[in-house]
Backbone and ligand atoms as CSV (ligand in chain L), in Angstrom:
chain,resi,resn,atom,element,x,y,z
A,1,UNK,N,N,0.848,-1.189,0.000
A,1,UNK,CA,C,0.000,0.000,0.000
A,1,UNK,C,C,0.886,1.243,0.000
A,2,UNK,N,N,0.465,2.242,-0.928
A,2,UNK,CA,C,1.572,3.466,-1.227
A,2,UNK,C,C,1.356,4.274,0.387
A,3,UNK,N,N,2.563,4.791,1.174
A,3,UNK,CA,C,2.287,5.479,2.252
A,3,UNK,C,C,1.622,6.886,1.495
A,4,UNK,N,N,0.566,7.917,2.867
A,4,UNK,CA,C,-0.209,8.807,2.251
A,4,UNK,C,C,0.666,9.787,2.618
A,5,UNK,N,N,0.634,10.619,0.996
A,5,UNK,CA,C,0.880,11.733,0.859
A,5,UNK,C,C,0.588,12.975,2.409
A,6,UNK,N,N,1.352,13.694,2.582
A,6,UNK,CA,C,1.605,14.771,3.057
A,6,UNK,C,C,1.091,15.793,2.411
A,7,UNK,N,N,-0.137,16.560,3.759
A,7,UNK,CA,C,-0.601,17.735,2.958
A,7,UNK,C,C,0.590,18.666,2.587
A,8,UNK,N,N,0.342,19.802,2.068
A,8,UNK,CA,C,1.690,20.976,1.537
A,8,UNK,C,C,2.584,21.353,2.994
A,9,UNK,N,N,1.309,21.387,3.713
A,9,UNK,CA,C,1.439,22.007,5.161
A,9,UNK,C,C,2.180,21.082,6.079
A,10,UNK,N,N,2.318,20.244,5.834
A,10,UNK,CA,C,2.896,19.533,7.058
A,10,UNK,C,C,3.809,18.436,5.953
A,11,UNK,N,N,5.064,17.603,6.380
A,11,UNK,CA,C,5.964,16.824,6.550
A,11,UNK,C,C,6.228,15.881,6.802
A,12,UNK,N,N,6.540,14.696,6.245
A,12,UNK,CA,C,7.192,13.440,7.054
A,12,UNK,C,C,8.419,13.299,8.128
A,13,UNK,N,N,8.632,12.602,8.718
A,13,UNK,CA,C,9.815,12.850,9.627
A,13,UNK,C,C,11.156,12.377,8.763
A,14,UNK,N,N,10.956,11.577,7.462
A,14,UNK,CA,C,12.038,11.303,6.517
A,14,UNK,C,C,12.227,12.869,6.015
A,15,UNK,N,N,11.038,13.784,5.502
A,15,UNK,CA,C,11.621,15.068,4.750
A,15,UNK,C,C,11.891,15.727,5.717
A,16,UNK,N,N,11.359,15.843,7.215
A,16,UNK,CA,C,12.400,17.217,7.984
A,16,UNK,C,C,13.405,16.570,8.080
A,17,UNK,N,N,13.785,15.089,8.405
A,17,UNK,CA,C,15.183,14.553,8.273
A,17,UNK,C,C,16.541,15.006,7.097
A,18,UNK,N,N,15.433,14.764,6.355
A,18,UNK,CA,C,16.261,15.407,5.169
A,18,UNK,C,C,16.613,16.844,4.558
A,19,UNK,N,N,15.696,16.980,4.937
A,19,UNK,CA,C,15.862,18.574,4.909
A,19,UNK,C,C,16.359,19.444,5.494
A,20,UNK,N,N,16.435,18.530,6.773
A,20,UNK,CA,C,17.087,19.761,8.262
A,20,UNK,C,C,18.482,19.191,8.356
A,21,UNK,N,N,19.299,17.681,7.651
A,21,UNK,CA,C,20.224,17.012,8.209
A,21,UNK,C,C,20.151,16.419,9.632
A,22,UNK,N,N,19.262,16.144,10.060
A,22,UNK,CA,C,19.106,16.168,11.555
A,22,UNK,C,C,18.508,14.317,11.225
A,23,UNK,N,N,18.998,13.426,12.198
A,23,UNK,CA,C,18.586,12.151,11.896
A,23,UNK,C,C,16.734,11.874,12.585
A,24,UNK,N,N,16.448,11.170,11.955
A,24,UNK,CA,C,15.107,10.722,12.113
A,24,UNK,C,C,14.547,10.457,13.921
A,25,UNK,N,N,16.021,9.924,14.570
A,25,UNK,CA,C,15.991,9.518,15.257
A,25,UNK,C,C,15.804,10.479,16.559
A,26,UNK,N,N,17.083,11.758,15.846
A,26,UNK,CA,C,17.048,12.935,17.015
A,26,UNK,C,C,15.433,14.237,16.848
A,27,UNK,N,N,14.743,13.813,15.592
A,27,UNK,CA,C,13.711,14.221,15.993
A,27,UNK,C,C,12.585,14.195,16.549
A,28,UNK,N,N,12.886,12.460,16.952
A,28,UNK,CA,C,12.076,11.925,17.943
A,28,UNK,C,C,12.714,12.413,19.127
A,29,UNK,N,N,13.563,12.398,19.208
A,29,UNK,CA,C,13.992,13.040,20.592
A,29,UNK,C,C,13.693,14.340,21.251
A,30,UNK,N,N,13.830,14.622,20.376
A,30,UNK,CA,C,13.532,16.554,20.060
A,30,UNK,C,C,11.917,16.820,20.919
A,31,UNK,N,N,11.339,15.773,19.951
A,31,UNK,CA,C,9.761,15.630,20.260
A,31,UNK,C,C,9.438,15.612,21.679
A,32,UNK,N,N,10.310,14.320,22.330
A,32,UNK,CA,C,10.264,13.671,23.843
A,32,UNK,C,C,10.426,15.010,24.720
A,33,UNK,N,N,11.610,15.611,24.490
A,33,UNK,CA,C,12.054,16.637,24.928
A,33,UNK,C,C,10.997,17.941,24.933
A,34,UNK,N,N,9.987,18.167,24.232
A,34,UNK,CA,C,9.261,19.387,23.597
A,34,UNK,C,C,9.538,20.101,23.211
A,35,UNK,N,N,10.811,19.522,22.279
A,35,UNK,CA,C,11.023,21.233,21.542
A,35,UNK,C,C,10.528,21.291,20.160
A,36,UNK,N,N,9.646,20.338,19.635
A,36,UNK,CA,C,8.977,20.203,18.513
A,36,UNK,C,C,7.448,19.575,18.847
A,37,UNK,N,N,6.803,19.667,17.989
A,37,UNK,CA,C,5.350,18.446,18.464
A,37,UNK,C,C,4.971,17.871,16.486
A,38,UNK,N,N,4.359,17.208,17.074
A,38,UNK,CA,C,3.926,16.373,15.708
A,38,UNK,C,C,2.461,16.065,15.848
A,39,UNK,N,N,1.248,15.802,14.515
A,39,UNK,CA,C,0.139,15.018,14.682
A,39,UNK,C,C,0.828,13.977,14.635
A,40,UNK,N,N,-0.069,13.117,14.836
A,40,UNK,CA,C,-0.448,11.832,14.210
A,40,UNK,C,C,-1.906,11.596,13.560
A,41,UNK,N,N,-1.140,10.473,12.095
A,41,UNK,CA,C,-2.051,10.560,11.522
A,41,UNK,C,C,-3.124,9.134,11.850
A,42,UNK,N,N,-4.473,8.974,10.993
A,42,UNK,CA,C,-4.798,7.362,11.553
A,42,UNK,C,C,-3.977,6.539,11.316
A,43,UNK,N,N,-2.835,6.461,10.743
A,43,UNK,CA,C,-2.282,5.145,10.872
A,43,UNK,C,C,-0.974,5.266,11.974
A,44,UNK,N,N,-1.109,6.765,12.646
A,44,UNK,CA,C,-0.407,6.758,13.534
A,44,UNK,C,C,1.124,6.823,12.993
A,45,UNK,N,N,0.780,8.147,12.225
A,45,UNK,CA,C,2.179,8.088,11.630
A,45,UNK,C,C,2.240,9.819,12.217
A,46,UNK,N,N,3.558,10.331,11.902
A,46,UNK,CA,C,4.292,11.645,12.374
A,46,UNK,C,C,3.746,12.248,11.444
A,47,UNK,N,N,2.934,13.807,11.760
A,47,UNK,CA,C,3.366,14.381,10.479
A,47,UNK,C,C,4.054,16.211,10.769
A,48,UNK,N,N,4.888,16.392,10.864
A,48,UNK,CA,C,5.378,17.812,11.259
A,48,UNK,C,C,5.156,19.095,10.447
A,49,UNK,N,N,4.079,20.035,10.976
A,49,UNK,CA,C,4.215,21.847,10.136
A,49,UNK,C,C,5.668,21.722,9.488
A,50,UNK,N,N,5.408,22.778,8.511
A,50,UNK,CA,C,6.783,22.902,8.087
A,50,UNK,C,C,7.338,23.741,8.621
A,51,UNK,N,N,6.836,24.497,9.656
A,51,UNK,CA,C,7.796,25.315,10.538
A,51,UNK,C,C,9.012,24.780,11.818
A,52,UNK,N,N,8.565,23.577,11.604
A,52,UNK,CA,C,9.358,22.453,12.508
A,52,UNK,C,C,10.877,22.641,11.988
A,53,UNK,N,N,11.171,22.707,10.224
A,53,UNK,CA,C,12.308,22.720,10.043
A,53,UNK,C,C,13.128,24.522,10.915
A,54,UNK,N,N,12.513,25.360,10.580
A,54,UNK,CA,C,13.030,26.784,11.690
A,54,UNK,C,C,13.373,25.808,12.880
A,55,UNK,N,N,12.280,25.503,13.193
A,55,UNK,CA,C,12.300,25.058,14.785
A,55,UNK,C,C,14.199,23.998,14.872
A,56,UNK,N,N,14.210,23.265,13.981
A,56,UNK,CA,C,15.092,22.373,13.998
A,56,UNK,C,C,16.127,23.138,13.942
A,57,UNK,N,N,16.544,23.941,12.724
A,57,UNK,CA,C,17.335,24.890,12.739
A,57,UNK,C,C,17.561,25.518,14.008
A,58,UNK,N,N,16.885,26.056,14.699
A,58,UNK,CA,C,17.221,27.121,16.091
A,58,UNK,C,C,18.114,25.801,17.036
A,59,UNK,N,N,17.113,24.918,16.713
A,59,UNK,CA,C,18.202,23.715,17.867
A,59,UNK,C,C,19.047,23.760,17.712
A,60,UNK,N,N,19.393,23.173,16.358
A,60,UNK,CA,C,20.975,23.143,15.619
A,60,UNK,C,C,22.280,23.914,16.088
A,61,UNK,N,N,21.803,25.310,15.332
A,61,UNK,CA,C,22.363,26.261,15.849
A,61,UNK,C,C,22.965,26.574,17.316
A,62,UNK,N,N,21.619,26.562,17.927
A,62,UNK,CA,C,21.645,26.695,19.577
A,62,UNK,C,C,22.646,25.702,20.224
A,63,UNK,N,N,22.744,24.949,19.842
A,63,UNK,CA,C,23.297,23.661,20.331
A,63,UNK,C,C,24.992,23.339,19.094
A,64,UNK,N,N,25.066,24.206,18.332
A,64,UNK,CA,C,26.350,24.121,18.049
A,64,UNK,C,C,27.372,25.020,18.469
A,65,UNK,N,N,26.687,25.991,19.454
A,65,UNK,CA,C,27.418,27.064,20.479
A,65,UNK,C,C,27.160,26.445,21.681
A,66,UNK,N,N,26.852,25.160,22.115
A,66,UNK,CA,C,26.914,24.951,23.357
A,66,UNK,C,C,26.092,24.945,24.101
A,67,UNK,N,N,25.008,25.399,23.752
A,67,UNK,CA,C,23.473,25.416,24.632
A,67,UNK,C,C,23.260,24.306,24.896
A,68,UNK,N,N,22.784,23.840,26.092
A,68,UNK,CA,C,21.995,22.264,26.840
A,68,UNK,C,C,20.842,22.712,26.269
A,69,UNK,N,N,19.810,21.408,25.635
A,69,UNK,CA,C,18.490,21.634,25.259
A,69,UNK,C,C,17.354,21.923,26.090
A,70,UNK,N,N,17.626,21.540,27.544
A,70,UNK,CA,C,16.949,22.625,28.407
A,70,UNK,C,C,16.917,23.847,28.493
A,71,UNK,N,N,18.076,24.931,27.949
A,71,UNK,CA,C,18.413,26.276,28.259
A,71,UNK,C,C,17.453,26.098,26.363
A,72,UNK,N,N,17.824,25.599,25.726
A,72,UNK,CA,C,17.058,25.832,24.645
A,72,UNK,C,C,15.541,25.901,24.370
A,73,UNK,N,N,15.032,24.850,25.447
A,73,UNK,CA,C,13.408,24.637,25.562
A,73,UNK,C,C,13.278,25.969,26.303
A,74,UNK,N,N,14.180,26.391,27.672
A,74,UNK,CA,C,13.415,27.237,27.925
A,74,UNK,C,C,12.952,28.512,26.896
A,75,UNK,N,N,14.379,29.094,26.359
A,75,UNK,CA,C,14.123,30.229,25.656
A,75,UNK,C,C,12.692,29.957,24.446
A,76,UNK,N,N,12.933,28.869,23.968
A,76,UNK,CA,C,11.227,28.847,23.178
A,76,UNK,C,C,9.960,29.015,24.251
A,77,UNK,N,N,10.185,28.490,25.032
A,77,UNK,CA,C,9.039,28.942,25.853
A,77,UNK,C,C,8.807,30.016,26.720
A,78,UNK,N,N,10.013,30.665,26.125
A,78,UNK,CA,C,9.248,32.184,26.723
A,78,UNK,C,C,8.902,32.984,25.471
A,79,UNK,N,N,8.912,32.259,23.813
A,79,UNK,CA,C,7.910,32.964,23.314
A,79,UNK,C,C,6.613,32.949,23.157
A,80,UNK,N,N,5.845,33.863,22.919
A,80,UNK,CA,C,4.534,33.858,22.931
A,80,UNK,C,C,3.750,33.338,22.348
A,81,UNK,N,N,2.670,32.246,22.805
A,81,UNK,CA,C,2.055,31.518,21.714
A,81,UNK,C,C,2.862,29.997,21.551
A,82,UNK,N,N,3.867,30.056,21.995
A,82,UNK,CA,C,4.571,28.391,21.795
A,82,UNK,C,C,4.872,29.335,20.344
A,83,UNK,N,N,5.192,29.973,19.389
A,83,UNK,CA,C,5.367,30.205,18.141
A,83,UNK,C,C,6.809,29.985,17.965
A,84,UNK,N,N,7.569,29.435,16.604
A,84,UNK,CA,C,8.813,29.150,16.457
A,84,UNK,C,C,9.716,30.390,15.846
A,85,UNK,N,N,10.697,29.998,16.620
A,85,UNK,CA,C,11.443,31.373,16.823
A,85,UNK,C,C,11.829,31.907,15.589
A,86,UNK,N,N,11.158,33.280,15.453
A,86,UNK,CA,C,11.769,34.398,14.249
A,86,UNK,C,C,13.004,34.786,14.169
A,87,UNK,N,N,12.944,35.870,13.323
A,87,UNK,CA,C,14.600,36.367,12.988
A,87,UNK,C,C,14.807,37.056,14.367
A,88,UNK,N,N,14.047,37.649,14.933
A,88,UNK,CA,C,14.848,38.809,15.598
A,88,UNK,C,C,14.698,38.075,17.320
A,89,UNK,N,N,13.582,36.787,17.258
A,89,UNK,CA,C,13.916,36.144,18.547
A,89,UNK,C,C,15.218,35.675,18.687
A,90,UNK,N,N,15.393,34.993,17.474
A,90,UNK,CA,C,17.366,34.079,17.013
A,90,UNK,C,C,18.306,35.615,17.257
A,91,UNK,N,N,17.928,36.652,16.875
A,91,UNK,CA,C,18.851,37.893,16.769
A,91,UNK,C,C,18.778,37.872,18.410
A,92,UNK,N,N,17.997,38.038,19.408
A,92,UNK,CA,C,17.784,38.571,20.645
A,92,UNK,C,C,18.625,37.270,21.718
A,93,UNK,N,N,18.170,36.203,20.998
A,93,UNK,CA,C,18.739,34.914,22.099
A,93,UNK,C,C,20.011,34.894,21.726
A,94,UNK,N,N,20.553,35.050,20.254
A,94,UNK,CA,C,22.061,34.850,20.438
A,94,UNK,C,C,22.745,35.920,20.584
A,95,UNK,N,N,22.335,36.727,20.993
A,95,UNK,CA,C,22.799,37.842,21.511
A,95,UNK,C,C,23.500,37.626,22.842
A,96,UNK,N,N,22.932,36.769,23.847
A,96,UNK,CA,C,22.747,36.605,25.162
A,96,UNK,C,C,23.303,35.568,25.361
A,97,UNK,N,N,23.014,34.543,24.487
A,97,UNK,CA,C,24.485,33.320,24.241
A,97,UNK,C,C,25.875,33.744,23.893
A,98,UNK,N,N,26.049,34.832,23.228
A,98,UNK,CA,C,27.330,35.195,22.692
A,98,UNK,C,C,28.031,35.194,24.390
A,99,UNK,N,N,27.530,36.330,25.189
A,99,UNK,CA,C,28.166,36.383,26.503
A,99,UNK,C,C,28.172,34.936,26.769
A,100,UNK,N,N,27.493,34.059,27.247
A,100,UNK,CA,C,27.755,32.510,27.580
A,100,UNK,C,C,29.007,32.097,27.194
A,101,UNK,N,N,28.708,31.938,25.836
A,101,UNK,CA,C,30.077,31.541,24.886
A,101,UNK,C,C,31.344,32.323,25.020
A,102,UNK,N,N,31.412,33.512,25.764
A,102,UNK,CA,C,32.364,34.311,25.877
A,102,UNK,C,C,33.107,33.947,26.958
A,103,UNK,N,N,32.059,33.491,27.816
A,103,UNK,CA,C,32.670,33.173,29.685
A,103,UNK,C,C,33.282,31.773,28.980
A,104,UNK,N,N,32.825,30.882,28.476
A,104,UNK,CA,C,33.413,29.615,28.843
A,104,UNK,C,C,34.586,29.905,27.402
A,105,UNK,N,N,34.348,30.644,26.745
A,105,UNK,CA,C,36.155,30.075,26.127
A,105,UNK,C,C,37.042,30.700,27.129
A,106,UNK,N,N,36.490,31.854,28.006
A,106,UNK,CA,C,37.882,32.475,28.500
A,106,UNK,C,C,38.171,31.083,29.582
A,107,UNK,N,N,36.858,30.410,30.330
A,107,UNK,CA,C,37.439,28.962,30.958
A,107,UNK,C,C,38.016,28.864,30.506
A,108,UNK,N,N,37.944,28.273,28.810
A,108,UNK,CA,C,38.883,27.226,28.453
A,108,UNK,C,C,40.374,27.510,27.927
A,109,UNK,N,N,40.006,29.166,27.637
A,109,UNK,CA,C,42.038,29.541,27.641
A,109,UNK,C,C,42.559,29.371,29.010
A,110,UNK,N,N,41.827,29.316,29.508
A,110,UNK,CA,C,42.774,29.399,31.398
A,110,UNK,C,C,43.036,28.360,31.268
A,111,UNK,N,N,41.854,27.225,31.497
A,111,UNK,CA,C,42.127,25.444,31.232
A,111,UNK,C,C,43.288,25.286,30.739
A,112,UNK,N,N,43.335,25.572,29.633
A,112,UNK,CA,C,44.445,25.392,28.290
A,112,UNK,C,C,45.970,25.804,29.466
A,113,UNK,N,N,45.763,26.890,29.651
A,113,UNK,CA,C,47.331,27.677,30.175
A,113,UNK,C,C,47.422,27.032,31.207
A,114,UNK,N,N,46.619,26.895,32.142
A,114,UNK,CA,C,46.581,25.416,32.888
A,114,UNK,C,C,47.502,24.731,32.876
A,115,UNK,N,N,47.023,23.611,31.866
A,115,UNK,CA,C,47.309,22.597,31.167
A,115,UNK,C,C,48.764,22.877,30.676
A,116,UNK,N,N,49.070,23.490,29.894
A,116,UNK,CA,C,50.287,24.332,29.505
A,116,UNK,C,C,51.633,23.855,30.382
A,117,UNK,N,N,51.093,24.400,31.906
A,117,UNK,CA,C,52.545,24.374,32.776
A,117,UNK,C,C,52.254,22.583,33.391
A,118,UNK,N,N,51.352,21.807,33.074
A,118,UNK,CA,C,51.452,20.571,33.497
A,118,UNK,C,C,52.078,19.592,32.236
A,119,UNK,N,N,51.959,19.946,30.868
A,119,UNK,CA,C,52.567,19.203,30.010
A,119,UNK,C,C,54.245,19.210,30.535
A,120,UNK,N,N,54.782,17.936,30.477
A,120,UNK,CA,C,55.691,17.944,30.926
A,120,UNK,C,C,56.293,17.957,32.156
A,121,UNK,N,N,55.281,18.207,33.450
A,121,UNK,CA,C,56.187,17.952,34.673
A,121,UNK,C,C,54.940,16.520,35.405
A,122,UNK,N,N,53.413,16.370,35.428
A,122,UNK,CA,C,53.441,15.217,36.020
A,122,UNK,C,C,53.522,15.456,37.628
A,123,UNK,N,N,53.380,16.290,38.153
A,123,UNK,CA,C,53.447,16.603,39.661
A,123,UNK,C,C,52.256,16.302,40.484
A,124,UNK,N,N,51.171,16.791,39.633
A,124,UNK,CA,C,49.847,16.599,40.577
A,124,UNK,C,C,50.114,17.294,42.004
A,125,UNK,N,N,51.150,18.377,42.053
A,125,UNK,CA,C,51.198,18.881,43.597
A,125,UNK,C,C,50.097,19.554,43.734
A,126,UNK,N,N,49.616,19.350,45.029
A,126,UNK,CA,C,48.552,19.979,45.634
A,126,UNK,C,C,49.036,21.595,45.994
A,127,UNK,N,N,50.591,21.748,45.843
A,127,UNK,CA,C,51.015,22.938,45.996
A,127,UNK,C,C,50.930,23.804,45.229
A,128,UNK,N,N,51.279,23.318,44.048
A,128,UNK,CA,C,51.943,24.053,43.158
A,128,UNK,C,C,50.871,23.859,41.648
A,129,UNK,N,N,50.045,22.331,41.526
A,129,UNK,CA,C,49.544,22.493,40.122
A,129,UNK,C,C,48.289,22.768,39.980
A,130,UNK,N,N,48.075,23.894,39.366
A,130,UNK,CA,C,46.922,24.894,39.231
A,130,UNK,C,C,45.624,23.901,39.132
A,131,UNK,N,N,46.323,22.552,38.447
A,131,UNK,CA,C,44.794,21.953,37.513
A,131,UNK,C,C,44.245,20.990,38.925
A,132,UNK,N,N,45.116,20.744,39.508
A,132,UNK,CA,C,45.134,19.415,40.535
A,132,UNK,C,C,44.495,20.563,41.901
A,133,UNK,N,N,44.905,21.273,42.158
A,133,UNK,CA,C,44.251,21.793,43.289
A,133,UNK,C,C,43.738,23.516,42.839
A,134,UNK,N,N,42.864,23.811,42.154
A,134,UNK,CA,C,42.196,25.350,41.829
A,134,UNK,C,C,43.203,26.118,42.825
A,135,UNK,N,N,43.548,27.578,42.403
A,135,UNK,CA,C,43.479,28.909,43.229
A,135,UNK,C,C,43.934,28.228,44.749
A,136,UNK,N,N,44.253,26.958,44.843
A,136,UNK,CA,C,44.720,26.136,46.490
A,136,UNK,C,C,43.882,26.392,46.898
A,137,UNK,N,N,42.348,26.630,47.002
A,137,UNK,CA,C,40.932,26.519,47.250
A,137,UNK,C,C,41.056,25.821,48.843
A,138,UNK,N,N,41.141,24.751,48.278
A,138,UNK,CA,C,41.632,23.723,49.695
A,138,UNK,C,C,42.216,23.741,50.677
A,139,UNK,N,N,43.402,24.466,50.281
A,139,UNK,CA,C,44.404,25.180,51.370
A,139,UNK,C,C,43.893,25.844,52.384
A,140,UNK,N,N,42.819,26.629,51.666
A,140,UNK,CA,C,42.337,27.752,52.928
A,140,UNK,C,C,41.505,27.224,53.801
A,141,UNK,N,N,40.594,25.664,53.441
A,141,UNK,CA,C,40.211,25.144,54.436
A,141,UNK,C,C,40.735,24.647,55.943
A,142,UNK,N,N,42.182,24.523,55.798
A,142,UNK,CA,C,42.861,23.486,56.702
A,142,UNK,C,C,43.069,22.394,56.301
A,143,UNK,N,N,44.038,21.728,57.248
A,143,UNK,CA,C,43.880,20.542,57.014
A,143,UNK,C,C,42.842,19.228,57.229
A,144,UNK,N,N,43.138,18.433,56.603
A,144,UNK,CA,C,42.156,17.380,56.731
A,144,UNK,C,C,41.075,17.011,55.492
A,145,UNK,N,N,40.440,15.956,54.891
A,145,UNK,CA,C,39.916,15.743,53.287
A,145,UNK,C,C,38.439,17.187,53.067
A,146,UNK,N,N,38.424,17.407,52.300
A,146,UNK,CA,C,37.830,18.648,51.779
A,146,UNK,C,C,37.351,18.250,50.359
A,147,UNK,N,N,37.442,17.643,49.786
A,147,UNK,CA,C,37.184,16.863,48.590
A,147,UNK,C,C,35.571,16.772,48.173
A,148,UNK,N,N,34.876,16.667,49.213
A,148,UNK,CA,C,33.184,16.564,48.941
A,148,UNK,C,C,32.653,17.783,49.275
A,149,UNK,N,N,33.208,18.774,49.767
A,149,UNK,CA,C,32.426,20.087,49.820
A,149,UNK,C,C,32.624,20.566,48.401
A,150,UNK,N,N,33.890,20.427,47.445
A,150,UNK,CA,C,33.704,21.028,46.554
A,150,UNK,C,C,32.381,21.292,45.128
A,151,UNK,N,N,32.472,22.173,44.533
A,151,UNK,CA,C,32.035,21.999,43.424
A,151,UNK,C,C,32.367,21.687,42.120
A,152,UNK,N,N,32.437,20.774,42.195
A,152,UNK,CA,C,33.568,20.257,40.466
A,152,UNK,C,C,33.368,20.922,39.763
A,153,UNK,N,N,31.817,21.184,39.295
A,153,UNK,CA,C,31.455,22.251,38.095
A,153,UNK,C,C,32.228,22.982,37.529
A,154,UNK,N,N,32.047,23.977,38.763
A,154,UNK,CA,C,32.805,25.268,38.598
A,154,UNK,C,C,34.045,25.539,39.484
A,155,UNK,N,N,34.551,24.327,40.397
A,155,UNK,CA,C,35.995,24.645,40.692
A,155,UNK,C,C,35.988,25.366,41.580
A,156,UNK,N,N,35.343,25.976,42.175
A,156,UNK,CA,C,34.973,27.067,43.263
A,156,UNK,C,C,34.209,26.119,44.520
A,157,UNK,N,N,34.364,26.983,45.569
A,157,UNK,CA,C,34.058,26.351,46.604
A,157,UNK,C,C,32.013,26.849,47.006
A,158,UNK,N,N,31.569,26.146,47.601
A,158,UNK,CA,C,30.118,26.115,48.427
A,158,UNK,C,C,30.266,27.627,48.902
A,159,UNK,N,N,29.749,28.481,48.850
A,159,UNK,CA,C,29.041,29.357,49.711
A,159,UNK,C,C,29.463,29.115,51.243
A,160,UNK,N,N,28.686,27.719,51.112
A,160,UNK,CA,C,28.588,27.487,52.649
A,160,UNK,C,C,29.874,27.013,53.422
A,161,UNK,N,N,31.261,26.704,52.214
A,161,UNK,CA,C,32.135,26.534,52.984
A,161,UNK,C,C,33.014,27.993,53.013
A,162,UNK,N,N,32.501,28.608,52.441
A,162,UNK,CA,C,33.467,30.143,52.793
A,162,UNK,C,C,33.771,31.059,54.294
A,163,UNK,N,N,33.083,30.422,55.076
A,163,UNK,CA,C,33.687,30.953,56.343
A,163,UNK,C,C,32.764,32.569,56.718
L,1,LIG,S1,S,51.267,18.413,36.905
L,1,LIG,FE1,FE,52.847,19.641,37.622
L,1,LIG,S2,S,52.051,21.618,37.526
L,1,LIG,FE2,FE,50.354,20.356,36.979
C-alpha cells in the first residue's frame, strides 16, 4: 500500500530529516524533549508543520554554540504563543548566548594555560599544580579531606564553605 501523501502544510519525519540534516531519530527526541510536536495521523504516523524545520534549525544552531536543550526549551518557551522562533527572537537569544560563549572560552584559555605548565612535569602537587588543586581553594580550608564540599562544576568552593 503506497504510504499517504503529506498535505503541503505539514511533513514526514524522513523530509524534515532530510531537509534539516538532523537524523530521524534525534527528531524523535527533540519531540520527547518538547522542543517540537507532531500530529499523528490514523495510521499513527508523524506528520510535522513545516515550521518544525526553523524550529530544527534554532536547535541546531543553539546547540552548536553549546546550549543544553533545556536552556534551549526554555528560551522557546518564553515565546509567545509556543510560536517558532523568528529572525529577531534568534537575533535577541544569540545575543545573550554570545556572553555565555564568551565566559566559557575564557574557561577554556585558562584550562588550556593550565594545562600548559602541566605538560611535561606530572606533579599533581597539591602545591603548586593549578589543575590538581584550583586557586589552592583547599588550602584555605585546613587541614584534613575537603574533597566533597567542593564543586567540580565550577571549581569554586560552596558558599557554605566560605567561612
Ligand atoms: S602536573 Fe605539575 S604543575 Fe600540573
Amino acid at each position: 500500500m503506497k504510504p499517504p501523501t503529506p498535505t503541503s502544510a505539514e511533513l514526514t519525519p524522513g523530509q524534515v530529516a532530510q531537509r534539516s540534516g538532523v537524523a530521524v531519530s534525534a527528531l524523535h527526541f527533540y519531540e520527547r524533549q518538547g522542543l517540537i510536536n507532531s500530529r499523528r495521523t490514523s495510521g499513527n504516523q508523524r506528520r510535522y508543520k513545516r515550521e518544525t524545520l526553523r524550529r530544527v534549525a534554532f536547535i541546531r544552531a543553539s546547540q552548536r554554540v553549546g546550549i543544553p536543550l533545556a536552556e534551549i526549551k526554555r528560551a522557546m518557551d518564553t515565546l509567545p504563543d509556543g510560536r517558532t522562533p523568528r529572525r529577531d527572537d534568534w537575533e535577541q537569544l544569540s545575543l545573550g548566548w554570545r556572553a555565555d560563549l564568551d565566559r566559557r572560552i575564557e574557561q577554556l584559555v585558562r584550562l588550556r594555560d593550565e594545562l600548559t605548565t602541566c605538560i611535561g612535569c606530572g606533579c599533581l602537587s597539591l602545591d603548586t599544580c593549578a589543575l590538581s588543586n584550583p586557586k589552592d581553594e583547599l588550602g584555605k580550608l585546613g587541614p584534613g579531606a575537603h574533597g566533597l564540599d567542593v564543586d567540580e562544576a565550577s571549581y569554586t568552593l560552596k558558599e557554605s564553605d566560605r567561612g
